[in-house]
Every structure is written in structure tokens, then in C-alpha cells.
PDB file with SEQRES, HELIX, SHEET and CRYST1 records, atoms N, CA, C and O in Angstrom:
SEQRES   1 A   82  UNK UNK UNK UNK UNK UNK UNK UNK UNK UNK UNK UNK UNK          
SEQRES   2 A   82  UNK UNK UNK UNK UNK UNK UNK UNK UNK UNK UNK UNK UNK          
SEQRES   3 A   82  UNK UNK UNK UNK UNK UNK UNK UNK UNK UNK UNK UNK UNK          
SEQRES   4 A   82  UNK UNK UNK UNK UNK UNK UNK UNK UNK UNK UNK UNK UNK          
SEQRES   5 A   82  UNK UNK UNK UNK UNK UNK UNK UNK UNK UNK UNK UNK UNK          
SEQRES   6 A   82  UNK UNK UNK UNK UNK UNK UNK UNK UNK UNK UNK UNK UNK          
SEQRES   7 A   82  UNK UNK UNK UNK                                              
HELIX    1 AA1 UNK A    7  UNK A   21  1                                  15    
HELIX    2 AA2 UNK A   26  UNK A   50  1                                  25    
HELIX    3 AA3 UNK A   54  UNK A   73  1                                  20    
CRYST1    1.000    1.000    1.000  90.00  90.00  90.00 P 1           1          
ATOM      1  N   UNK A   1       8.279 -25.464  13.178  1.00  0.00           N  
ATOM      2  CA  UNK A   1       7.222 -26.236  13.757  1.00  0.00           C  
ATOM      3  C   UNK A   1       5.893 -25.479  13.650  1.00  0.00           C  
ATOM      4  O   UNK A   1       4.869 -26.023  13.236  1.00  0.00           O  
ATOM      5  N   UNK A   2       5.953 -24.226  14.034  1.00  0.00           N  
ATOM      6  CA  UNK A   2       4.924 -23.106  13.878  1.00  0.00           C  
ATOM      7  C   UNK A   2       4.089 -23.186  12.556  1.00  0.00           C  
ATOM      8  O   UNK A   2       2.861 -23.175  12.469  1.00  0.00           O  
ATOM      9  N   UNK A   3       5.037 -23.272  11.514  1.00  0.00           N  
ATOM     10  CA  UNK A   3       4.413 -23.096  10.401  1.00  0.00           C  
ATOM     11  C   UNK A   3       4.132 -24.618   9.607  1.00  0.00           C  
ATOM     12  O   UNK A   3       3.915 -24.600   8.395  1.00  0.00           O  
ATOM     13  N   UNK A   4       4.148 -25.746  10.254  1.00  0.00           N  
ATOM     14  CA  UNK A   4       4.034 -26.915   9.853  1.00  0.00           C  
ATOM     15  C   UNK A   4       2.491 -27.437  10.619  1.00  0.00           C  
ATOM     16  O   UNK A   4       1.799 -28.348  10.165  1.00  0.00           O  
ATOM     17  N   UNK A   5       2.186 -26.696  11.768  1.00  0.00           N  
ATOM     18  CA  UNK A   5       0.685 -26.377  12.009  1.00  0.00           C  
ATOM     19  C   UNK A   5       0.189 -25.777  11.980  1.00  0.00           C  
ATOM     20  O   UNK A   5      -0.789 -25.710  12.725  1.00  0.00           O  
ATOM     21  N   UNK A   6       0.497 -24.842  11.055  1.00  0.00           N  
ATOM     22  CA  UNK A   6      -0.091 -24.014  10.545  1.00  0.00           C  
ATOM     23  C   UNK A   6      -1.307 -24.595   9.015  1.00  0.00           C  
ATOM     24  O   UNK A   6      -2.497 -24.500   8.713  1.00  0.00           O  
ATOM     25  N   UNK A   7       0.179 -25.286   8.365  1.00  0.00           N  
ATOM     26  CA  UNK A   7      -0.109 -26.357   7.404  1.00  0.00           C  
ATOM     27  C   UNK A   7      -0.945 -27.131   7.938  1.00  0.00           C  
ATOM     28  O   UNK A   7      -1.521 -27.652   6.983  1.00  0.00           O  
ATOM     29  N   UNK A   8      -1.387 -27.547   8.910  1.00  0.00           N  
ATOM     30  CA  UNK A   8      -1.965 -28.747   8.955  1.00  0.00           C  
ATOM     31  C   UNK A   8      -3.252 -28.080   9.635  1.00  0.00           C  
ATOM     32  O   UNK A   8      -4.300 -28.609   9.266  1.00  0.00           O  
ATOM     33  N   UNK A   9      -3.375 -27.171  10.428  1.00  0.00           N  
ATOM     34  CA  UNK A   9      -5.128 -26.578  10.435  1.00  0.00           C  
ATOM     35  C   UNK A   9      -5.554 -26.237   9.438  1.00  0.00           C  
ATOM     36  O   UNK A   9      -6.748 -26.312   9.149  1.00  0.00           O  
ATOM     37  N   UNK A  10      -4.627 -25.774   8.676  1.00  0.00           N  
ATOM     38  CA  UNK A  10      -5.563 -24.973   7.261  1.00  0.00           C  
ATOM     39  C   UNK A  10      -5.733 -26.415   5.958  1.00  0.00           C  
ATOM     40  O   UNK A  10      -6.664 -26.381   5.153  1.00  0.00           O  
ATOM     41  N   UNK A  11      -4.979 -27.265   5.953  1.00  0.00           N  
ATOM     42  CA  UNK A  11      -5.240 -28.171   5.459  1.00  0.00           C  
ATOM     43  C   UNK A  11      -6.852 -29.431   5.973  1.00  0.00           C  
ATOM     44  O   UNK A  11      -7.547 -30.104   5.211  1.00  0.00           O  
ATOM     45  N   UNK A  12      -6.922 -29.318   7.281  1.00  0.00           N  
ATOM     46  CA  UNK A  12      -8.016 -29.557   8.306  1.00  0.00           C  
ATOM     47  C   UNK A  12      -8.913 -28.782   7.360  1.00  0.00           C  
ATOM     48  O   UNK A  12      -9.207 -29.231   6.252  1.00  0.00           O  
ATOM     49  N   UNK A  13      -9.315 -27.695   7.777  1.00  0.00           N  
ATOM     50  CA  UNK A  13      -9.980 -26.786   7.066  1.00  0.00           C  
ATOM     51  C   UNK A  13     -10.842 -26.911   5.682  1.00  0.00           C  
ATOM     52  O   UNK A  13     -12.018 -26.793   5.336  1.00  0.00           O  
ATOM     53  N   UNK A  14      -9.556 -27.223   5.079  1.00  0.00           N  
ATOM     54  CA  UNK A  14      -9.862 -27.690   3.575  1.00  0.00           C  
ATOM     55  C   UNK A  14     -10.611 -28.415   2.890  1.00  0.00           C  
ATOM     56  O   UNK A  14     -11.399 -28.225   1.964  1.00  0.00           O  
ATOM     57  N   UNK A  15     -10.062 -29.762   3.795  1.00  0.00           N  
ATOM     58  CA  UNK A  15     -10.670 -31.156   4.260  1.00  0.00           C  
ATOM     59  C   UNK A  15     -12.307 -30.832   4.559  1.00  0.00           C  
ATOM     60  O   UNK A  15     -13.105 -31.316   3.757  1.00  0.00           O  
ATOM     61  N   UNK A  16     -12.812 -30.058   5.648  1.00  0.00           N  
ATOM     62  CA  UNK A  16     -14.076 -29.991   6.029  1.00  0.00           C  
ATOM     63  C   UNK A  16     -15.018 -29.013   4.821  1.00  0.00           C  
ATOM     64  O   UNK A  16     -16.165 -29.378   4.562  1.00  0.00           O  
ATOM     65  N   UNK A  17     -14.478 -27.875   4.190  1.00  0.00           N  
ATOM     66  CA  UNK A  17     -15.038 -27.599   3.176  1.00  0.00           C  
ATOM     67  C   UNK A  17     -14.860 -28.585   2.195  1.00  0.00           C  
ATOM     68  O   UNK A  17     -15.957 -28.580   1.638  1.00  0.00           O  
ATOM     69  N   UNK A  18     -14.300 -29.269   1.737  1.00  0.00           N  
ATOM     70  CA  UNK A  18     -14.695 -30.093   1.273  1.00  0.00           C  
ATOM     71  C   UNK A  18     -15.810 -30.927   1.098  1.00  0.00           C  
ATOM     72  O   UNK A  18     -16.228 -31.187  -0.030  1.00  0.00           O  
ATOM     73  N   UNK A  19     -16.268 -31.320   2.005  1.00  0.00           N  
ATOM     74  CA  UNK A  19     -16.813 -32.262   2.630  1.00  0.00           C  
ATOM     75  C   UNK A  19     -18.657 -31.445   2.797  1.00  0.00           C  
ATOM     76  O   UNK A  19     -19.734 -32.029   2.923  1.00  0.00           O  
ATOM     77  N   UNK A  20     -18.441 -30.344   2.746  1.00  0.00           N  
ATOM     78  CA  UNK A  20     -19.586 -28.886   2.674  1.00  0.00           C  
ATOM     79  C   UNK A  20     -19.858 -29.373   1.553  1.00  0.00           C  
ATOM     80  O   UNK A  20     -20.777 -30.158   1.322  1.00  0.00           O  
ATOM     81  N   UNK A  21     -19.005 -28.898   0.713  1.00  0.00           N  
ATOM     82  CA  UNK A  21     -19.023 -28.749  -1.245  1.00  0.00           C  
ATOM     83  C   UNK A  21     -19.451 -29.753  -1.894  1.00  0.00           C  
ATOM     84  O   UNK A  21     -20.037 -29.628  -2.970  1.00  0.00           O  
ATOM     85  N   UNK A  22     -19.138 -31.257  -1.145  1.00  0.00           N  
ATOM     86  CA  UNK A  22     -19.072 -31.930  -2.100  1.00  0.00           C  
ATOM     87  C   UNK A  22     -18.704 -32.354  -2.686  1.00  0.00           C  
ATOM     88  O   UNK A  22     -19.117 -33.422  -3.136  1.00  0.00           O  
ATOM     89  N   UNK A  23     -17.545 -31.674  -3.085  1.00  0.00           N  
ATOM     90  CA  UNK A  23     -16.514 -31.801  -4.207  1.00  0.00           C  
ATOM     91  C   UNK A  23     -15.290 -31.636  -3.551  1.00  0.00           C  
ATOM     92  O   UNK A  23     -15.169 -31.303  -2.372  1.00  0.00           O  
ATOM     93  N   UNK A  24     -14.025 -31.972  -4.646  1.00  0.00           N  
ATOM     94  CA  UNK A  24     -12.409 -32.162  -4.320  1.00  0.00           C  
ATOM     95  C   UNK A  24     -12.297 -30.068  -4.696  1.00  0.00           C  
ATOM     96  O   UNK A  24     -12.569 -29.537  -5.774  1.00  0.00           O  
ATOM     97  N   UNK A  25     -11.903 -29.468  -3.622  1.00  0.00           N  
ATOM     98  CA  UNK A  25     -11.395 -28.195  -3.857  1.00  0.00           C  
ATOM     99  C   UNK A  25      -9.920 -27.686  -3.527  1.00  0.00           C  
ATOM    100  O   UNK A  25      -9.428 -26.567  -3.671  1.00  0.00           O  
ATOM    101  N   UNK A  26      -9.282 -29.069  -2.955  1.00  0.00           N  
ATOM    102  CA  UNK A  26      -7.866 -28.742  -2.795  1.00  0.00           C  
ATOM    103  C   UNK A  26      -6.681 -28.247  -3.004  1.00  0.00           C  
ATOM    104  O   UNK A  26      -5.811 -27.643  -2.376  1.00  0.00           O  
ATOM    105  N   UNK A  27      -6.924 -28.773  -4.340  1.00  0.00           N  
ATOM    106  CA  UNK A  27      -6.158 -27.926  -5.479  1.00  0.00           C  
ATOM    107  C   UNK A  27      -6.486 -26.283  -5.682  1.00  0.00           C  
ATOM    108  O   UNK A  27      -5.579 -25.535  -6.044  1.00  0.00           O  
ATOM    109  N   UNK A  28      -7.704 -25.826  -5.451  1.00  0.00           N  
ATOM    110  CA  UNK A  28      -7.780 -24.476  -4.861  1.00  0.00           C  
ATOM    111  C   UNK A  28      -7.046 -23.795  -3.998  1.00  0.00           C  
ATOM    112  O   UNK A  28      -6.386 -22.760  -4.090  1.00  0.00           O  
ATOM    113  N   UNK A  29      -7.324 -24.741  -2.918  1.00  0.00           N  
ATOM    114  CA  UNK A  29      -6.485 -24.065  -1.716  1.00  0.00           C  
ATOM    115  C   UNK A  29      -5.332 -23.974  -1.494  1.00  0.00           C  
ATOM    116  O   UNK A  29      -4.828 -23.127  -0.757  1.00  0.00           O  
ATOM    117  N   UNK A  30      -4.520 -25.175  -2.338  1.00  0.00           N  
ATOM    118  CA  UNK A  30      -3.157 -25.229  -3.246  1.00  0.00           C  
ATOM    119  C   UNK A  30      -2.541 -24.124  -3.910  1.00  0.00           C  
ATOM    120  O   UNK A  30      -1.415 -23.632  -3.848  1.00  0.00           O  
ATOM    121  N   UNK A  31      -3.551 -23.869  -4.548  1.00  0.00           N  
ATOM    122  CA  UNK A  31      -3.013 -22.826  -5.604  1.00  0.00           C  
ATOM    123  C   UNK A  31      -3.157 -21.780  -5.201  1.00  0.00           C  
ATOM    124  O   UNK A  31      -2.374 -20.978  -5.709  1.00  0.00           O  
ATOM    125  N   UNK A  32      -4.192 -21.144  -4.091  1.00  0.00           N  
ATOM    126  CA  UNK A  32      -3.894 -19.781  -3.386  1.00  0.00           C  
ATOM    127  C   UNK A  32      -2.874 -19.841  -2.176  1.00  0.00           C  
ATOM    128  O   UNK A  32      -2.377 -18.970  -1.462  1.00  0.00           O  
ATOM    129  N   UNK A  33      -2.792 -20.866  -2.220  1.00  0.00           N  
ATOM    130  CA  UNK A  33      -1.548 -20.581  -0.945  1.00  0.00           C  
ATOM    131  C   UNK A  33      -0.294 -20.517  -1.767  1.00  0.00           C  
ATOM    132  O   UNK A  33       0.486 -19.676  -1.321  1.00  0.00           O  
ATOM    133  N   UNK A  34      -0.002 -20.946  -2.488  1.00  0.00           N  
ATOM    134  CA  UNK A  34       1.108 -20.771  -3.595  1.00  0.00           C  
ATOM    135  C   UNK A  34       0.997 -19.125  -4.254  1.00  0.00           C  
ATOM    136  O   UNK A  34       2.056 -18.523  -4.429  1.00  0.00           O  
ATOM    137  N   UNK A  35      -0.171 -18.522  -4.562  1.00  0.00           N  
ATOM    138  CA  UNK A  35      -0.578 -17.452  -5.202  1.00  0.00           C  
ATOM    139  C   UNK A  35       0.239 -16.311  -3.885  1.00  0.00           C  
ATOM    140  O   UNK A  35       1.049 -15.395  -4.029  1.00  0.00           O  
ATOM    141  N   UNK A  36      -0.464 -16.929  -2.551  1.00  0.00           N  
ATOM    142  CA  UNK A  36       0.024 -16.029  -1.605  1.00  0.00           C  
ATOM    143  C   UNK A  36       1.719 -15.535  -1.272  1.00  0.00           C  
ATOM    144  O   UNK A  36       2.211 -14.407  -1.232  1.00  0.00           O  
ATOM    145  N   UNK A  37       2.315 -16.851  -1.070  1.00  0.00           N  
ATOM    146  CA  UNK A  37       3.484 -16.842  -1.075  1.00  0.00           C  
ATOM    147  C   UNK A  37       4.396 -16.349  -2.134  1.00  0.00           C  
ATOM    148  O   UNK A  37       5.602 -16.336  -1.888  1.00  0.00           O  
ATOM    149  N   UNK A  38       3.836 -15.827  -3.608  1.00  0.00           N  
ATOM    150  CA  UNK A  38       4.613 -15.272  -4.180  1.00  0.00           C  
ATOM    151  C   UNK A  38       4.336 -13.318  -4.214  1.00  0.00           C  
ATOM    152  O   UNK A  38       5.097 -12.428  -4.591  1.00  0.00           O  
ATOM    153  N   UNK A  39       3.617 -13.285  -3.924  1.00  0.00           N  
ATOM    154  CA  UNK A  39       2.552 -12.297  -3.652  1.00  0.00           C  
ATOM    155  C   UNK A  39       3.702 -11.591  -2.671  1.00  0.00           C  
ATOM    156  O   UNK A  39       4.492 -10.697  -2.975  1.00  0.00           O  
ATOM    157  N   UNK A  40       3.485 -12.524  -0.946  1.00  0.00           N  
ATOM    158  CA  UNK A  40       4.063 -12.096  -0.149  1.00  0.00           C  
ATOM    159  C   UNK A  40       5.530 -11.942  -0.211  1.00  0.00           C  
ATOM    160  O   UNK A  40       6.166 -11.440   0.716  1.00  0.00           O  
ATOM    161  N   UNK A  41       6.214 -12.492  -1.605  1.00  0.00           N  
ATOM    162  CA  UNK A  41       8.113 -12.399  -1.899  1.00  0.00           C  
ATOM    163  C   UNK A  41       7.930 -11.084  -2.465  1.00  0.00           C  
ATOM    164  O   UNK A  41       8.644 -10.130  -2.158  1.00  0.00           O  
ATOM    165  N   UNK A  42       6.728 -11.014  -3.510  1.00  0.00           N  
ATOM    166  CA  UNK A  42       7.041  -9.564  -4.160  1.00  0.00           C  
ATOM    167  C   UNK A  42       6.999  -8.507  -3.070  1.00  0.00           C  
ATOM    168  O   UNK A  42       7.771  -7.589  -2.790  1.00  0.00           O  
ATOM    169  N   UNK A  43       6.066  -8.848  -2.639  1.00  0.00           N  
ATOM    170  CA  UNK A  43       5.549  -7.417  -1.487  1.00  0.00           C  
ATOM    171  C   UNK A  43       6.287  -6.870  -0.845  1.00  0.00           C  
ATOM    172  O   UNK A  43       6.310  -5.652  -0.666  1.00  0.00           O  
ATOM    173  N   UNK A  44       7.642  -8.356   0.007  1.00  0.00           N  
ATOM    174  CA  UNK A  44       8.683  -7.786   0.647  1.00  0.00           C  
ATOM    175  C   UNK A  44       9.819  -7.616  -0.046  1.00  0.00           C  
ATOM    176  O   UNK A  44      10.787  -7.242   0.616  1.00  0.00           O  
ATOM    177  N   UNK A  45      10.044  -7.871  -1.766  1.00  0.00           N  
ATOM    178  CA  UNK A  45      10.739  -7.494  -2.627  1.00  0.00           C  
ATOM    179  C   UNK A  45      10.797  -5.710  -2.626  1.00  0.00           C  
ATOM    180  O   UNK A  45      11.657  -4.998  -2.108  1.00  0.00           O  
ATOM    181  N   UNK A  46       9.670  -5.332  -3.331  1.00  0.00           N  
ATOM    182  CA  UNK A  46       8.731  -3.662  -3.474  1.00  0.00           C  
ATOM    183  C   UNK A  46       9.428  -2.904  -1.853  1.00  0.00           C  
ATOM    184  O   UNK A  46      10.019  -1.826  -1.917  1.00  0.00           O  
ATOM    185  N   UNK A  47       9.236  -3.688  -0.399  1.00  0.00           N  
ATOM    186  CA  UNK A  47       9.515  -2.990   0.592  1.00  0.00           C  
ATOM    187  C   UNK A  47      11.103  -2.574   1.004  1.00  0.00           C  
ATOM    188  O   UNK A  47      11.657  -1.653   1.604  1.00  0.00           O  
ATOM    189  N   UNK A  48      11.492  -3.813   0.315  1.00  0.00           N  
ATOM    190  CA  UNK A  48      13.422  -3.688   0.978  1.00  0.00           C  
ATOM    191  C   UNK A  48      13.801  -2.467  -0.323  1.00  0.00           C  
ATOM    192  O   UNK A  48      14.558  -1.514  -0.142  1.00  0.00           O  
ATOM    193  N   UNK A  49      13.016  -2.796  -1.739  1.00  0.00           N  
ATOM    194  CA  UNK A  49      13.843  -1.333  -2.320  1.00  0.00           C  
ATOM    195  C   UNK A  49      13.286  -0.170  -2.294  1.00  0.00           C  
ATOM    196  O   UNK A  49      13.835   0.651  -3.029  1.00  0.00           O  
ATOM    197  N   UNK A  50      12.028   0.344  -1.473  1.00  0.00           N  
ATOM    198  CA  UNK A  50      11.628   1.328  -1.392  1.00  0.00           C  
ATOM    199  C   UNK A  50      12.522   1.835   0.266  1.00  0.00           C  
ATOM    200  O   UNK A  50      12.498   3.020   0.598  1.00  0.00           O  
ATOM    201  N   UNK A  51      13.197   0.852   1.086  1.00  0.00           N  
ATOM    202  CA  UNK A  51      14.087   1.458   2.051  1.00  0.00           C  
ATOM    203  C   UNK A  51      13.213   1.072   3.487  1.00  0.00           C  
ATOM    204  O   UNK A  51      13.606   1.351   4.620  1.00  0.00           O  
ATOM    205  N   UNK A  52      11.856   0.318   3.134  1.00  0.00           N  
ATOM    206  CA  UNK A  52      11.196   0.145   4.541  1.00  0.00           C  
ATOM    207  C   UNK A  52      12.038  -0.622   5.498  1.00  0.00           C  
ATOM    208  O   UNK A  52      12.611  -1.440   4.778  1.00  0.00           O  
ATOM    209  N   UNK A  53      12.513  -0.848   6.984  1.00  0.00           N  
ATOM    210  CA  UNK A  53      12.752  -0.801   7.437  1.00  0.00           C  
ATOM    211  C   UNK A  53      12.062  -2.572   7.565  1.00  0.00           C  
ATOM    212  O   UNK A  53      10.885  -2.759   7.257  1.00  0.00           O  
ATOM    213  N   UNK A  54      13.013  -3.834   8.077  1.00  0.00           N  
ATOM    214  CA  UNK A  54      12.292  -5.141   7.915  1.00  0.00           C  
ATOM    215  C   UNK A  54      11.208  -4.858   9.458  1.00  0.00           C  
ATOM    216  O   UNK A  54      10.030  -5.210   9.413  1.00  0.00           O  
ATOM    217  N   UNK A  55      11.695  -4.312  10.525  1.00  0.00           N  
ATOM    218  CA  UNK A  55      10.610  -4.622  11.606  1.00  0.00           C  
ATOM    219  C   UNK A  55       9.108  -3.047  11.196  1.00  0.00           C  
ATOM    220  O   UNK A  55       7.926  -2.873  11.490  1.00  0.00           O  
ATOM    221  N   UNK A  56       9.874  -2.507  10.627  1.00  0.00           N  
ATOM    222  CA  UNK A  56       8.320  -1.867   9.793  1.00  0.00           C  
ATOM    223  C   UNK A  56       7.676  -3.083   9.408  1.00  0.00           C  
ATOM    224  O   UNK A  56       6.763  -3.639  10.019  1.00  0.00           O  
ATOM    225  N   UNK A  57       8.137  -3.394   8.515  1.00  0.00           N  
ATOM    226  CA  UNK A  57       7.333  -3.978   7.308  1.00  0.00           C  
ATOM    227  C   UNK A  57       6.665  -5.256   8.123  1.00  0.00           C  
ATOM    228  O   UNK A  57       5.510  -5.571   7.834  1.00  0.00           O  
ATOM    229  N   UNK A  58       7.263  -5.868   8.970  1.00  0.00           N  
ATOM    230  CA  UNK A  58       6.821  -6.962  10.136  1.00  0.00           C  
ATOM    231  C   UNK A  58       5.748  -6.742  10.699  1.00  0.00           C  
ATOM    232  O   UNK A  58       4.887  -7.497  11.150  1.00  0.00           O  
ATOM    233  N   UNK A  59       5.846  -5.617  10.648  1.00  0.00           N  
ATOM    234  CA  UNK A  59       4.923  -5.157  12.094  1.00  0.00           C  
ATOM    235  C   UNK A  59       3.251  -4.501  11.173  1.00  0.00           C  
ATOM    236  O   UNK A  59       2.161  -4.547  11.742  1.00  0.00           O  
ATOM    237  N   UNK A  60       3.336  -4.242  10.499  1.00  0.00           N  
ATOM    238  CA  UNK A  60       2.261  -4.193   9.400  1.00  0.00           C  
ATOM    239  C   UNK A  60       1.955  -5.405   8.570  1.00  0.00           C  
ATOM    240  O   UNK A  60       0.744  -5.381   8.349  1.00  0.00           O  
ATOM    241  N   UNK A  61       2.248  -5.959   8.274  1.00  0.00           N  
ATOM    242  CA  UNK A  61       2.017  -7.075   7.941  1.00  0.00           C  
ATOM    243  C   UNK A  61       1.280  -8.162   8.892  1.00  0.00           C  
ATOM    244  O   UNK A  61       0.360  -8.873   8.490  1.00  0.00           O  
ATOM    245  N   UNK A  62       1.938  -8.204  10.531  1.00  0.00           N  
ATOM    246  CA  UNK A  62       1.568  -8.844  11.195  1.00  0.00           C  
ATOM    247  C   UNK A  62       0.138  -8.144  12.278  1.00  0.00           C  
ATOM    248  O   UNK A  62      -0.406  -8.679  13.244  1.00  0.00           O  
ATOM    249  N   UNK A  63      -0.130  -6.820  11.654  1.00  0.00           N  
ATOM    250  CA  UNK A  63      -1.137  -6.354  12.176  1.00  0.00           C  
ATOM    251  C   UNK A  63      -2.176  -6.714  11.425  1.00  0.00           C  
ATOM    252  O   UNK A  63      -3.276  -6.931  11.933  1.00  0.00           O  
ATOM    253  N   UNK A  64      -1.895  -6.842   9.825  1.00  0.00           N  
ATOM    254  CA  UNK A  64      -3.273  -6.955   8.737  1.00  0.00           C  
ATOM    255  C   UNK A  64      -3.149  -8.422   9.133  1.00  0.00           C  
ATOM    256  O   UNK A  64      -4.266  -8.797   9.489  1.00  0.00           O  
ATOM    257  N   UNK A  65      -2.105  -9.576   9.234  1.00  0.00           N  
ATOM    258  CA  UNK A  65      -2.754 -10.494   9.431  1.00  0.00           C  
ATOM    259  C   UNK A  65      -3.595 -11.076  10.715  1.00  0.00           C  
ATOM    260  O   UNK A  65      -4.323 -12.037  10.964  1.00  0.00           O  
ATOM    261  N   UNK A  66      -3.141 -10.096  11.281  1.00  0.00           N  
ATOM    262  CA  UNK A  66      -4.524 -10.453  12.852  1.00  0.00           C  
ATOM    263  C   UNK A  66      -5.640 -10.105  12.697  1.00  0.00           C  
ATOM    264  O   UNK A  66      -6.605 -10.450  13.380  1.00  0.00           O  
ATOM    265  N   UNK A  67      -5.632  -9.124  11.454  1.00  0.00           N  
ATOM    266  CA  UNK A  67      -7.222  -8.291  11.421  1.00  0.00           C  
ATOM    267  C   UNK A  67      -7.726  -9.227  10.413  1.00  0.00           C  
ATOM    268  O   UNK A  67      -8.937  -9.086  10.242  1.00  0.00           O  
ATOM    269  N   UNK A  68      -7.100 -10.292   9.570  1.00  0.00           N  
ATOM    270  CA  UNK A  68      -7.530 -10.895   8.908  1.00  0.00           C  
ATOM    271  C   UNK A  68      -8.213 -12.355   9.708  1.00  0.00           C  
ATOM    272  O   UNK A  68      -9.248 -12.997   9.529  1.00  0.00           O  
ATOM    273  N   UNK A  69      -7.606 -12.419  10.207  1.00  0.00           N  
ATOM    274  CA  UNK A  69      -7.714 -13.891  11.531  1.00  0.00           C  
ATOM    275  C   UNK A  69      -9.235 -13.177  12.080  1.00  0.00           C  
ATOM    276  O   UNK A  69     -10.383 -13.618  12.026  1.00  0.00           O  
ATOM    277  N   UNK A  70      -8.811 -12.188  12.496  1.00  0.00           N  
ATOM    278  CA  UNK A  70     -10.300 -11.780  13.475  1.00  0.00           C  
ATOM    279  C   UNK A  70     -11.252 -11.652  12.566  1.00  0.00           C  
ATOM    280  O   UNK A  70     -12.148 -12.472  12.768  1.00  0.00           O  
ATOM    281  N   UNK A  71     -11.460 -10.895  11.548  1.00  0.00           N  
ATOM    282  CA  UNK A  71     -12.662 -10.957  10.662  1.00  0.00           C  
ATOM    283  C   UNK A  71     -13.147 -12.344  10.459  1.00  0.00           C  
ATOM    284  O   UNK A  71     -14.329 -12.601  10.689  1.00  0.00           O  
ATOM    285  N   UNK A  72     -12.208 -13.388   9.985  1.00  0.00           N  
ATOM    286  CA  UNK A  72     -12.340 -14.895   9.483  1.00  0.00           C  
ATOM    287  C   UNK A  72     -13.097 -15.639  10.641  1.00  0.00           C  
ATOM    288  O   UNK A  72     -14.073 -16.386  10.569  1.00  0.00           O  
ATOM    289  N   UNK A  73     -12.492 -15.292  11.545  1.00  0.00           N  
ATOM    290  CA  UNK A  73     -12.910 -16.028  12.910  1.00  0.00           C  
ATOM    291  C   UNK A  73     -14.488 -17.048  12.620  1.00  0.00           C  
ATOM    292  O   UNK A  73     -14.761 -18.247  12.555  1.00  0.00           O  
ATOM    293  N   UNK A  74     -15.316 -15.589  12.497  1.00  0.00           N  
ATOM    294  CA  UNK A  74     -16.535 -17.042  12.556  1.00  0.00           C  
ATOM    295  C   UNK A  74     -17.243 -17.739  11.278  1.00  0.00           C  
ATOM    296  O   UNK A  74     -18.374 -18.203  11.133  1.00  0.00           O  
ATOM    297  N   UNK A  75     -16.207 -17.639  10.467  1.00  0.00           N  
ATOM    298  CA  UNK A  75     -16.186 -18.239   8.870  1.00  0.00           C  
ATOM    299  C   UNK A  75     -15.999 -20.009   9.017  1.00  0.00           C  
ATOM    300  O   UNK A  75     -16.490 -21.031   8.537  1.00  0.00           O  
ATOM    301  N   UNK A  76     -14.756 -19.522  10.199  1.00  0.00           N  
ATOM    302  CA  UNK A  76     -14.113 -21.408  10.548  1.00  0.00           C  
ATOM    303  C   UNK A  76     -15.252 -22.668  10.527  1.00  0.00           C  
ATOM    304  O   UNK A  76     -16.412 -22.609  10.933  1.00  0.00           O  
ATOM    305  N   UNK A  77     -14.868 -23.298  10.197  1.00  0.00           N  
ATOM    306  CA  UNK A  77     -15.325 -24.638  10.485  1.00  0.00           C  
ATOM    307  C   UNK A  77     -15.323 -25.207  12.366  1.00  0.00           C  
ATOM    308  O   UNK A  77     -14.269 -25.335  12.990  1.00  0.00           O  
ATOM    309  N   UNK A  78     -16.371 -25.409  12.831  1.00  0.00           N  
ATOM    310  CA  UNK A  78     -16.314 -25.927  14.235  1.00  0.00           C  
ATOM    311  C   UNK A  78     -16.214 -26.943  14.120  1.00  0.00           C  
ATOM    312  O   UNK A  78     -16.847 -27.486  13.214  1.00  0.00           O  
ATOM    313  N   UNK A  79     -15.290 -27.786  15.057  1.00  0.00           N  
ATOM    314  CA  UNK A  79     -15.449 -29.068  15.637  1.00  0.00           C  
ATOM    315  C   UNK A  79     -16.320 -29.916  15.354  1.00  0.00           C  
ATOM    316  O   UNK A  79     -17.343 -29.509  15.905  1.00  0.00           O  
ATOM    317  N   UNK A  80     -16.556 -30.934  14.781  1.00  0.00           N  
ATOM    318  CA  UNK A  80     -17.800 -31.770  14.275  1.00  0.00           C  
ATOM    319  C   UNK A  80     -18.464 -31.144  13.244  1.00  0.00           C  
ATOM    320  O   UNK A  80     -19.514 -31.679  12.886  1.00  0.00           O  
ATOM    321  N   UNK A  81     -18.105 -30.126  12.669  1.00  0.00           N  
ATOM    322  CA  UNK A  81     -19.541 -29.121  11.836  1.00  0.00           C  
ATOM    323  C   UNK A  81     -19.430 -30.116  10.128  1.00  0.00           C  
ATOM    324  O   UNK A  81     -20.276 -30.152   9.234  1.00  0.00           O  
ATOM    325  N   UNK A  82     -18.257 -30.714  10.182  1.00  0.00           N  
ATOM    326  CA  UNK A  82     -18.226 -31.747   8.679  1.00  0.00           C  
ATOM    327  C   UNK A  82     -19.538 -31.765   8.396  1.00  0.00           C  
ATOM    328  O   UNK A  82     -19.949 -32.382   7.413  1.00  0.00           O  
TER     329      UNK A  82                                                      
END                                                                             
């Protein structure tokens, strides 16, 4: 469920840059989220045979992605800002 609104703010998102641009950029945001997800198989591919430990590797991962959230923060699109 978590990650199915996840899908759907960042798809929101998309929608409103869009709408910035001008133009259809979806297929962008398509294709880096696809880019990401293979990215993120290798990454934890590279970690299980170097011996990292899965709540290591969790726990770094889930630290860069908060620091990524917080930097982004006032990048977002506000409420009405279409």
C-alpha cells in the first residue's frame, strides 16, 4: 500500500511539472524510475556479495534516502502551484 502512494504522489508530481513545462515529460519520469530500480537491484546485488549485512545495507540506504527527501523538500510542487 506504502509503495502504491508512493506511486501516486510522485506521479501527482509529474502531472504538475508538466503542466510548468508545457510539455508531456512522463515518459521521463518513467524511465528514471525504471533507471532507479535497476540501479537499486545492482547496488543490493554488489552488497549481498561483498558480505554486507541486509540491515547494514537498509539502514544506509534509508539514511541517503531521507537526506535526499530533505534536500528535495522545497523543490516540491505546492498545493495549487499548477
Amino acid at each position: 500500500m506504502a509503495g502504491n502512494m508512493l506511486n501516486i504522489a510522485m506521479n501527482t508530481q509529474a502531472v504538475g511539472t508538466e503542466a510548468l513545462y508545457g510539455r508531456s515529460i512522463m515518459a521521463s519520469y518513467h524511465g528514471l524510475w525504471s533507471l532507479a530500480g535497476f540501479s537499486g537491484a545492482a547496488i543490493g546485488t554488489l552488497l549481498v556479495g561483498l558480505g554486507v549485512s541486509p540491515s547494514s545495507h537498509f539502514l544506509v540506504i534509508s539514511g541517503m534516502a531521507l537526506l535526499i527527501v530533505i534536500m528535495g523538500w522545497k523543490h516540491l510542487l505546492k498545493r495549487g502551484q499548477q
